[in-house]
C-alpha positions as CSV (number, residue, x, y, z in Angstrom):
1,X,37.6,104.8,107.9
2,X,40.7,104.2,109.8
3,X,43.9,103.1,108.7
4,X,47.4,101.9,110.6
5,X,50.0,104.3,110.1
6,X,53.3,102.3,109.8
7,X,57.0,103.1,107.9
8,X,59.8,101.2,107.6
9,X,62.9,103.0,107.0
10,X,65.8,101.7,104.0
11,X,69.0,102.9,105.5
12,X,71.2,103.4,102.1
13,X,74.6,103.3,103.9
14,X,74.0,100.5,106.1
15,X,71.5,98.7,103.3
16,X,69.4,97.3,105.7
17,X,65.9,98.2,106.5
18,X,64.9,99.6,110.4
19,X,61.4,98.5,111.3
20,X,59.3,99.3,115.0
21,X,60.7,95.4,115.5
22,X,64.2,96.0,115.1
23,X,64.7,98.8,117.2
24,X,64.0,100.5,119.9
25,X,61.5,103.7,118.3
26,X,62.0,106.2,121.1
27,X,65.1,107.1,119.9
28,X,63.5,108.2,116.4
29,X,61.1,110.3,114.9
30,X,60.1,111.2,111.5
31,X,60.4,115.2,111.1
32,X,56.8,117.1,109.9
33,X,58.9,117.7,105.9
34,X,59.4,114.3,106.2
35,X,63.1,112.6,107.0
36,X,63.8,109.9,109.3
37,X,66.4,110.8,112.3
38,X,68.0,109.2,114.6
39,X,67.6,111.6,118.2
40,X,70.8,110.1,119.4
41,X,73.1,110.8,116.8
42,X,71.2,112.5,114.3
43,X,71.7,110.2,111.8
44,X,69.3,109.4,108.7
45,X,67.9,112.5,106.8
46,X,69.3,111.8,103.0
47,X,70.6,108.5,103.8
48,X,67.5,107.1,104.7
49,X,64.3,106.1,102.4
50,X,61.2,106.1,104.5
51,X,58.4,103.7,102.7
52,X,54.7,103.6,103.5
53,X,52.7,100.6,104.7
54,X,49.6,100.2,102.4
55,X,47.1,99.4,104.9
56,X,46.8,95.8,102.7
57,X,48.1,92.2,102.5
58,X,49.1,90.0,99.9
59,X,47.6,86.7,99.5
60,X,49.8,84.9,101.9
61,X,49.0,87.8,105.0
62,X,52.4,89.6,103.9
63,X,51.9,93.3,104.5
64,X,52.6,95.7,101.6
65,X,55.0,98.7,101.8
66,X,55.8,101.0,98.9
67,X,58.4,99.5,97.1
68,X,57.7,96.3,97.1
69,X,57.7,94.2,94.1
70,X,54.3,92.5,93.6
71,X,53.3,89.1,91.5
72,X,49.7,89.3,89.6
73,X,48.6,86.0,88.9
74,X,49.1,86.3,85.0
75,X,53.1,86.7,86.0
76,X,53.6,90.2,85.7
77,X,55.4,92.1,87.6
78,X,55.9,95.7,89.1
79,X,56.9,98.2,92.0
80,X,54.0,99.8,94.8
81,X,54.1,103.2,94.6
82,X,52.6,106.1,96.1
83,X,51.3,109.3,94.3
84,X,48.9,111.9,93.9
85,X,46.7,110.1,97.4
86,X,46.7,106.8,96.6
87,X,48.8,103.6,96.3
88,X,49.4,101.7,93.1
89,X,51.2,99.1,91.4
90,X,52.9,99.5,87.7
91,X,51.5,96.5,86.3
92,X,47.9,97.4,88.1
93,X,46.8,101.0,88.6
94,X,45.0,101.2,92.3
95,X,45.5,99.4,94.9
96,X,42.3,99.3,96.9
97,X,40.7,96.5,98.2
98,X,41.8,93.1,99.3
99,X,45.0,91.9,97.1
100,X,44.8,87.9,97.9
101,X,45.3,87.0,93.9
102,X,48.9,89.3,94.6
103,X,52.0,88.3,96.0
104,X,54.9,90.2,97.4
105,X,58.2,88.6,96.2
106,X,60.7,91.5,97.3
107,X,61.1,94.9,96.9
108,X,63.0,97.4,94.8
109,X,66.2,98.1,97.0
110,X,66.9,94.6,97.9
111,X,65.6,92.4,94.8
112,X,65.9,94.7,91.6
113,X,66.1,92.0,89.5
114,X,62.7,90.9,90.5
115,X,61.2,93.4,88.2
116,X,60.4,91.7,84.3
């Protein structure tokens, strides 16, 4: 079983999110214990919050990262997570297997007030 192995990084000074499309990714690595850096300045460590892809897709194709707030059919709403080898939602406990009745509508550092 294969999986891709994709991040996107929340940078908490500059509140913006770095993804492989919005910059250029040979001038950044993500350290073996785990922090983001920047190789030209050494910027990130701390200030950065480095969020899993799921492997999945919502039911409109949107790919799902930890922290993202996800809608369930019946309206409720809660935060992907990642924890003891396995993704999961708060409202839903594992998320395996295709998601198309779920819908990403945010996530936690951009859209708190998403969450019910």
């Amino acid at each position: 079983m294969s999986r891709e192995i994709k991040f996107r990084i929340w940078d908490k000074l500059a509140e913006y999110y770095i993804t492989p499309e919005s910059l250029n990714q040979q001038h950044y690595i993500i350290t073996l214990n785990g922090e983001f850096v920047n190789l030209q300045n050494g910027a990130g460590g701390k200030e950065c919050i480095i969020e899993r892809f799921t492997g999945l897709q919502d039911k409109n194709g949107v790919e799902i990262y930890e922290g993202d707030i996800i809608k369930l059919p019946d309206g409720n709403t809660g935060v992907v997570e990642f924890c003891s080898g396995h993704f999961y939602h708060t409202a839903q406990t594992n998320l395996t297997g295709p998601l198309y009745w779920n819908e990403v509508i945010g996530n936690l550092l951009q859209n708190p007030e998403l969450l019910k």
